[in-house]
C-alpha positions as CSV (number, residue, x, y, z in Angstrom):
1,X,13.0,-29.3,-9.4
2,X,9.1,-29.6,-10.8
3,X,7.9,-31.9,-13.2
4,X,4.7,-33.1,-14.3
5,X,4.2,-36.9,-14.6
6,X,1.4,-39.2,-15.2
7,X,2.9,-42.5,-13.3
8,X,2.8,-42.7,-9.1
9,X,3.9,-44.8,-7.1
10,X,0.6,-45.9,-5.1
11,X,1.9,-45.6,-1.2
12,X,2.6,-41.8,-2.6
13,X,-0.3,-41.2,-3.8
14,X,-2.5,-42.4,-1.0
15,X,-0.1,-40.5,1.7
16,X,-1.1,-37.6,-0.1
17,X,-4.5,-37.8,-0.4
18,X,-5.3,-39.2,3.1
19,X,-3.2,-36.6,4.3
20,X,-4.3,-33.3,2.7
21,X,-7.1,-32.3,4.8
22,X,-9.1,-31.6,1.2
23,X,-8.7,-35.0,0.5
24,X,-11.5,-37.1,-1.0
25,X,-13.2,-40.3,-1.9
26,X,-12.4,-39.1,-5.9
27,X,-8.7,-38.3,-5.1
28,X,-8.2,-42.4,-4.3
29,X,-6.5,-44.9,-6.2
30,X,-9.6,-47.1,-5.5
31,X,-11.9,-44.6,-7.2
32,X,-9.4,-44.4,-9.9
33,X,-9.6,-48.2,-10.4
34,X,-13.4,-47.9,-10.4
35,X,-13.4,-45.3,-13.5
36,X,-10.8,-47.6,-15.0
37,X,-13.4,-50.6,-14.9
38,X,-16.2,-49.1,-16.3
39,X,-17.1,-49.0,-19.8
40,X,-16.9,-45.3,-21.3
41,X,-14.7,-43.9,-19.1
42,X,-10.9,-43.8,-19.0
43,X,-9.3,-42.0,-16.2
44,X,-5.8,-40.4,-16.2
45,X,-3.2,-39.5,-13.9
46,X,-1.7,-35.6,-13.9
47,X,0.6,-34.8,-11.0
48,X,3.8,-32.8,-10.0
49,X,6.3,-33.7,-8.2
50,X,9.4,-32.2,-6.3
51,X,12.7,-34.3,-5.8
52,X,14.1,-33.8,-2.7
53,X,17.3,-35.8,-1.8
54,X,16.4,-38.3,-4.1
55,X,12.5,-38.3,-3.1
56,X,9.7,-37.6,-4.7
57,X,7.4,-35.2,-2.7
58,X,3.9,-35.0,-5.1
59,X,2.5,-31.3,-5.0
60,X,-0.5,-31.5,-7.2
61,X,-2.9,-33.9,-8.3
62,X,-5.6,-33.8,-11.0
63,X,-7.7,-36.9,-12.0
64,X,-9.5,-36.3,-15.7
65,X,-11.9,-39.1,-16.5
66,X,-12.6,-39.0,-20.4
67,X,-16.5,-40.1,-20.6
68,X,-17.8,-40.9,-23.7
69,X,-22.0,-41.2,-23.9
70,X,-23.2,-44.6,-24.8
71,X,-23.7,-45.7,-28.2
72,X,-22.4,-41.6,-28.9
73,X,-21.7,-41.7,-32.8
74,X,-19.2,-39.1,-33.0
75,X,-16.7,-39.6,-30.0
76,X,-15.4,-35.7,-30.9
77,X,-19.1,-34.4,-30.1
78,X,-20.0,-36.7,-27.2
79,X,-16.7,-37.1,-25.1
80,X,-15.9,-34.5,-22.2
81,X,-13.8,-34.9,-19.1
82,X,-14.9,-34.8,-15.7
83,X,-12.1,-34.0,-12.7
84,X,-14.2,-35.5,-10.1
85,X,-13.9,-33.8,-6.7
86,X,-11.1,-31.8,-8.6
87,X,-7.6,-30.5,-8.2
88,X,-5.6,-31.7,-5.2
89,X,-3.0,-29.0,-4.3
90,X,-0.5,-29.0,-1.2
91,X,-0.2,-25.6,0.9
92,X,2.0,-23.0,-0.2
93,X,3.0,-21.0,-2.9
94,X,5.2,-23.8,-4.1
95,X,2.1,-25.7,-4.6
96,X,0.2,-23.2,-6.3
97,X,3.4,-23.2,-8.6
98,X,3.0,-26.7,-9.1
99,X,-0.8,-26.4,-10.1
100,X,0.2,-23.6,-12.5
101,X,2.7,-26.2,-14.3
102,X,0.1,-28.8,-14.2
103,X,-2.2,-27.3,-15.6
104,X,-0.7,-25.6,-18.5
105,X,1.0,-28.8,-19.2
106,X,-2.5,-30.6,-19.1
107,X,-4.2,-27.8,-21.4
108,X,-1.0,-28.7,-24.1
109,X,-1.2,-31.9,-23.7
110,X,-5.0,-32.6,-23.6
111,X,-6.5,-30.4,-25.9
112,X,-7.6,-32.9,-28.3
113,X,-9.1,-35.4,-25.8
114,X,-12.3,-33.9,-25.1
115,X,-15.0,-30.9,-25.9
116,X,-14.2,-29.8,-22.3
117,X,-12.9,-30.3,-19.2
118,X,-14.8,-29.9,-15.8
119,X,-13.2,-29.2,-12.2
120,X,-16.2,-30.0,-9.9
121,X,-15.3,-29.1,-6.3
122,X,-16.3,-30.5,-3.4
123,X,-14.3,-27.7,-1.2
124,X,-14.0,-24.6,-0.9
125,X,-11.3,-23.6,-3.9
126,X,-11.1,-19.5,-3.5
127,X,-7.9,-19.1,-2.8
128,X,-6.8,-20.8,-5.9
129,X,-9.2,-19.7,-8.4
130,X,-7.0,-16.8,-9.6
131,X,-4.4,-19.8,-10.9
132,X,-7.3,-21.8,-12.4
133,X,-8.6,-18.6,-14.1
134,X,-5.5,-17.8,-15.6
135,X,-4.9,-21.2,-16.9
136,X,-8.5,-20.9,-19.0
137,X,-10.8,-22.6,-16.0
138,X,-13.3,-20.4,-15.9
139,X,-15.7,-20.4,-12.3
140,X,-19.1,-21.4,-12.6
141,X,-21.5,-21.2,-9.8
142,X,-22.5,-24.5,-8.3
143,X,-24.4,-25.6,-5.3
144,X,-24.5,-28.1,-2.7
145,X,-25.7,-29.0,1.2
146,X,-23.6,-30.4,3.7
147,X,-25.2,-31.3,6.4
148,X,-23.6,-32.2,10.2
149,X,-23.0,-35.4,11.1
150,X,-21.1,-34.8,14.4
151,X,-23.5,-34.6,17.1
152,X,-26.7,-37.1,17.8
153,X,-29.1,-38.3,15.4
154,X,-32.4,-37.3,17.1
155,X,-31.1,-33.8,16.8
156,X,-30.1,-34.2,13.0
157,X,-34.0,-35.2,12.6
158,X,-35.1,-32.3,14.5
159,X,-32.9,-30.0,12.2
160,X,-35.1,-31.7,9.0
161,X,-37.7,-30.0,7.9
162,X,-41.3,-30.6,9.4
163,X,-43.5,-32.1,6.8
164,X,-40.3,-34.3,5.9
165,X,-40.0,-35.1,9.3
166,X,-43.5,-36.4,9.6
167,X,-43.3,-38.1,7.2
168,X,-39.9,-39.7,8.2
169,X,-41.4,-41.0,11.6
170,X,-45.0,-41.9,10.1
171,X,-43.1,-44.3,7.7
172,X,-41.2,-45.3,10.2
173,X,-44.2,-45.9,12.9
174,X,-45.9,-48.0,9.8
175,X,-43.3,-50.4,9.3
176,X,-43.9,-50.4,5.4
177,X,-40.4,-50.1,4.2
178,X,-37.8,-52.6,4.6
179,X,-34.0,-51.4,3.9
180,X,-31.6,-53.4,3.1
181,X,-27.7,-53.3,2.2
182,X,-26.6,-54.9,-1.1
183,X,-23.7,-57.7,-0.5
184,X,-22.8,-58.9,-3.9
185,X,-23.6,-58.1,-7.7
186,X,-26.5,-60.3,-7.7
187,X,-28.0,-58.0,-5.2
188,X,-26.9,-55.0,-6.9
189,X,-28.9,-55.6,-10.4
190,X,-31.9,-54.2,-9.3
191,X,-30.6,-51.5,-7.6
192,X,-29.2,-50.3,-11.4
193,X,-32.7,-51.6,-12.7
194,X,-34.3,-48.6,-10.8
195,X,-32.1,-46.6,-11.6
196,X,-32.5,-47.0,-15.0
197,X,-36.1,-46.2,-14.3
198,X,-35.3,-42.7,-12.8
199,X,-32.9,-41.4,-15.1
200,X,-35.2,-42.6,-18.2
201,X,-37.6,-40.0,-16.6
202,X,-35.3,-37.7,-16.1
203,X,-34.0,-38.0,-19.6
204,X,-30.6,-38.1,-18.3
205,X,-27.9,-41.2,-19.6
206,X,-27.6,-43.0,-17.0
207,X,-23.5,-45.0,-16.7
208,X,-23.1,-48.2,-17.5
209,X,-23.6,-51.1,-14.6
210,X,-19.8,-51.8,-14.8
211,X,-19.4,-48.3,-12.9
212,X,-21.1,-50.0,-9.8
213,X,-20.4,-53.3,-10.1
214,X,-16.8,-52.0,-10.0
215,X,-17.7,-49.7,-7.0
216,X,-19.3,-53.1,-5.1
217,X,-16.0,-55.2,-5.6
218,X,-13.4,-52.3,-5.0
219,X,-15.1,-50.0,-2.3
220,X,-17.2,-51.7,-0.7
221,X,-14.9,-54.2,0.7
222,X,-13.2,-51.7,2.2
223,X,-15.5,-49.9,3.7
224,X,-15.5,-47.0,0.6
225,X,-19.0,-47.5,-1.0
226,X,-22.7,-48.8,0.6
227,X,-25.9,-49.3,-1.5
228,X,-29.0,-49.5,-0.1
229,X,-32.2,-51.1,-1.6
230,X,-36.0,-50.1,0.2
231,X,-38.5,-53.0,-0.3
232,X,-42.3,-52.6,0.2
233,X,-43.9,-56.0,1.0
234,X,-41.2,-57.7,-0.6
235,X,-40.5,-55.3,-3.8
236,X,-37.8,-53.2,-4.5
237,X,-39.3,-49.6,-4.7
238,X,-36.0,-47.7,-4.3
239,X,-32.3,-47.5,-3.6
240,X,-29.5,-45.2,-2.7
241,X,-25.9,-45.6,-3.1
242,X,-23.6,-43.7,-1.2
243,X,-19.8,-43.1,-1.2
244,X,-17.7,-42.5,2.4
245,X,-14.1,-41.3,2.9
246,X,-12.3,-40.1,6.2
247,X,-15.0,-38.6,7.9
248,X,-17.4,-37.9,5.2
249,X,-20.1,-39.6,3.3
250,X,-21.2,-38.6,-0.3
251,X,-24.6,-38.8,-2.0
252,X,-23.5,-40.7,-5.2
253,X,-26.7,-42.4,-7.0
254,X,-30.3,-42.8,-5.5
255,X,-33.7,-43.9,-7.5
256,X,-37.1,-44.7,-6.9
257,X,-40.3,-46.4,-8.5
258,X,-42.9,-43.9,-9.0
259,X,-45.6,-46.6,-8.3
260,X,-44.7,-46.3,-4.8
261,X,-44.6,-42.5,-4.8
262,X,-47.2,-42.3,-1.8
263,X,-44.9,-43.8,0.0
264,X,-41.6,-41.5,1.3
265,X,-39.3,-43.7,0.3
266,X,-36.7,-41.1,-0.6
267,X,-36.9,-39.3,2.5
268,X,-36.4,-42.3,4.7
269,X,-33.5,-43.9,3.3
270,X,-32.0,-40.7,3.4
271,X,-32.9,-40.3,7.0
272,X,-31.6,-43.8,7.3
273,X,-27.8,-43.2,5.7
274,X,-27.9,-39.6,8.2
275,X,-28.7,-42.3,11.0
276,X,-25.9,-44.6,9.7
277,X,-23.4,-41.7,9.8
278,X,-24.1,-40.2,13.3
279,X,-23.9,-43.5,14.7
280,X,-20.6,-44.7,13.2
281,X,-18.3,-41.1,13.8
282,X,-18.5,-39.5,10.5
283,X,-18.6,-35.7,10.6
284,X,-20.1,-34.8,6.9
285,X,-22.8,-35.6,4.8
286,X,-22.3,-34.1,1.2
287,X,-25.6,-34.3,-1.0
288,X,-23.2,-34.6,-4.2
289,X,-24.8,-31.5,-6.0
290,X,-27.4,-29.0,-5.8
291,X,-27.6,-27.7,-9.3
292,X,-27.3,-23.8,-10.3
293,X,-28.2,-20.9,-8.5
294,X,-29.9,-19.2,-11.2
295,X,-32.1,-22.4,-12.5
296,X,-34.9,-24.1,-11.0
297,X,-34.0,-27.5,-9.8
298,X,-36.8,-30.0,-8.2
299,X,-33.3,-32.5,-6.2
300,X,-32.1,-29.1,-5.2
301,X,-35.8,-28.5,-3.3
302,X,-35.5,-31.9,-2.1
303,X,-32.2,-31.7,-0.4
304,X,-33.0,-28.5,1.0
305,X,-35.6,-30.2,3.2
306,X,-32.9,-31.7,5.1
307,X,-31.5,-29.0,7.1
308,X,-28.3,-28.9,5.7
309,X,-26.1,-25.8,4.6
310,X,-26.0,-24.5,1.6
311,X,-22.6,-23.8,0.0
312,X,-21.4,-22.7,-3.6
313,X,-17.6,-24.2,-4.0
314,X,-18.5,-24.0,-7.8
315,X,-16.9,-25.6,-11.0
316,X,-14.1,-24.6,-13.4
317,X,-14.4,-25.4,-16.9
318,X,-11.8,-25.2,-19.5
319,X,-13.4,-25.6,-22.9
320,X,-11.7,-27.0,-25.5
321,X,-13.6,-26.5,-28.5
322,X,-16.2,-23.7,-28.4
323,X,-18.0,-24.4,-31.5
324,X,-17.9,-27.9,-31.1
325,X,-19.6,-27.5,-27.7
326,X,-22.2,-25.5,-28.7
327,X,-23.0,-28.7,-31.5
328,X,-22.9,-31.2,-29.1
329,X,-25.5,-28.9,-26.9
330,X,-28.1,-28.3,-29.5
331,X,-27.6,-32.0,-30.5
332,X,-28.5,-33.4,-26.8
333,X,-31.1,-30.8,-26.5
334,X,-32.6,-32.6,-29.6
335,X,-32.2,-35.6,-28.2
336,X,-33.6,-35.3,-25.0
337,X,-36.8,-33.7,-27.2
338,X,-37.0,-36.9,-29.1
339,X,-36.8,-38.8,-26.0
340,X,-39.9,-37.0,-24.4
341,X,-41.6,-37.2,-27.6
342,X,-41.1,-41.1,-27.6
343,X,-42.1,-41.6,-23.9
344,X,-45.4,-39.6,-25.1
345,X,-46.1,-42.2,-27.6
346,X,-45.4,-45.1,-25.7
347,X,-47.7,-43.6,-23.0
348,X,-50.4,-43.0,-25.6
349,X,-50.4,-46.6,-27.2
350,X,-50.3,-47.9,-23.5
351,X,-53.2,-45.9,-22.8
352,X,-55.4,-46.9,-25.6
């Protein structure tokens, strides 16, 4: 017999995740505990389970985390829910019966929680989009580069692209750039401090520090999380932060200091976490994202320069409220207008 529950025993649901060969770092209880920690988000549980002889055998997993924009006045126009490295689905047509149940139960259940609700997948899902379609998930299409970590590193840097590469080995030859891994929160405030910096001019909201500083005390203990900080002469000019699973490491957050643009402090601690990888036995590097086919994206030209491959596993999207989204769109699009139009300002009275 199915049912749907939103309690598990931890030993099952790590057996399940490290098990399924699909399996990743957002699937974890760890990660779950991180999103627990962190101010604006609240995750939830959704899973079905088979008893068999008295056991429990889990099925399906789903992982909604509720997000609710900082300082958003109206939770109903500013909350959405993110399914972070999305559904979790055992082999089988008794699986895809479970993720059926789960998700109609979840669509009942849920409706009221959010504007919408997002399945962003980090594999390749094609087999069970006809059971997320059905169920009001609707497939979006969304790129990404992975890029091979399984053979030596010399030939990963002969896969990047030229001008990147010469750059990667003339900053290297220099000796400018110093990286170092963060230890402790204290370390990790200026690490968030540039990455306030980079998502300011980005006009993107940037989550709270309690996200990482939960990430450094859960994850990286264990192995789970690593954030990187690039100092020139003695000053922090950028950082990256990076999430690692199994066999696979995931781009997570990364941010520089546009004073130092001359200086390709991007490219090398990417080249540095691709180095880190070879060398310890993982197989994958996943960029985290790559943005829409159809719309120009500067990270997406970025990433491309590493030599990875380009792959479109896409999004679902089940939205709740369509005229409530469509609000909450033209109100961030405002926002992000009055945001430019203030960064203008402040430029101008700098300026003169």
């Amino acid at each position: 017999m199915l049912s749907v529950v939103q309690t598990l025993p931890e030993e099952k649901w790590r057996r399940f995740v490290d098990e399924h060969p699909q399996g990743n770092v957002f699937h974890t209880p760890e990660m779950f505990r991180v999103f627990a920690r962190t101010k604006g988000h609240r995750p939830s549980l959704w899973t079905v389970v088979e008893n068999t002889r008295g056991s429990d055998q889990v099925l399906a997993l789903m992982l909604p985390v509720l997000i609710t924009l900082p300082d958003g006045l109206l939770p109903c126009f500013t909350t959405r829910a993110v399914v972070y490295g999305s559904v979790l689905v055992a082999p089988g047509p008794t699986g895809r019966e479970a993720l059926g149940m789960l998700l109609q139960t979840y669509r009942r259940k849920a409706r009221t929680t959010a504007l919408f609700t997002e399945l962003r997948n980090l594999s390749d899902l094609s087999e069970l989009q006809p059971i997320l379609e059905k169920n009001g998930f609707v497939y979006e299409e969304h790129l990404n580069y992975l890029i091979d970590l399984n053979r030596p590193s010399d030939e990963i840097l002969q896969s990047v692209g030229r001008s990147t590469r010469k750059k990667i080995r003339k900053t290297l030859r220099d000796n400018l750039v110093q990286i170092i891994e963060v230890k402790n929160r204290v370390e990790l405030e200026p690490c968030y401090e540039t990455l306030q910096k980079t998502f300011s001019r980005a006009k993107v909201p940037l989550a709270d520090y309690s996200l990482f500083a939960a990430a450094c005390e859960e994850l990286s203990p264990k192995g789970m999380a690593r954030s990187l900080l690039a100092k020139v002469e003695g000053v922090i000019a950028a950082c990256s932060i990076e999430l690692a699973y199994k066999d696979v490491i995931y781009g997570w957050y990364g941010g520089s200091d546009r004073a130092y643009r001359r200086i390709s402090l991007n490219e090398i601690l990417i080249w540095h976490v691709l180095k880190w990888g070879a060398d310890g036995d993982y197989r994958l590097y996943d960029f985290g994202g790559a943005g829409k086919p159809d719309e120009k994206y500067g990270v997406r030209d970025f990433k491309a320069k590493f030599g990875g491959k380009l792959v479109c596993f896409g999004r679902n999207r089940w939205v709740h409220y369509p005229a409530l989204l469509r609000l909450s769109e033209l109100g961030y699009y405002i926002y992000r207008c009055c945001l430019k139009q203030s960064q203008w300002l402040c430029r101008k009275r700098t300026d003169a």
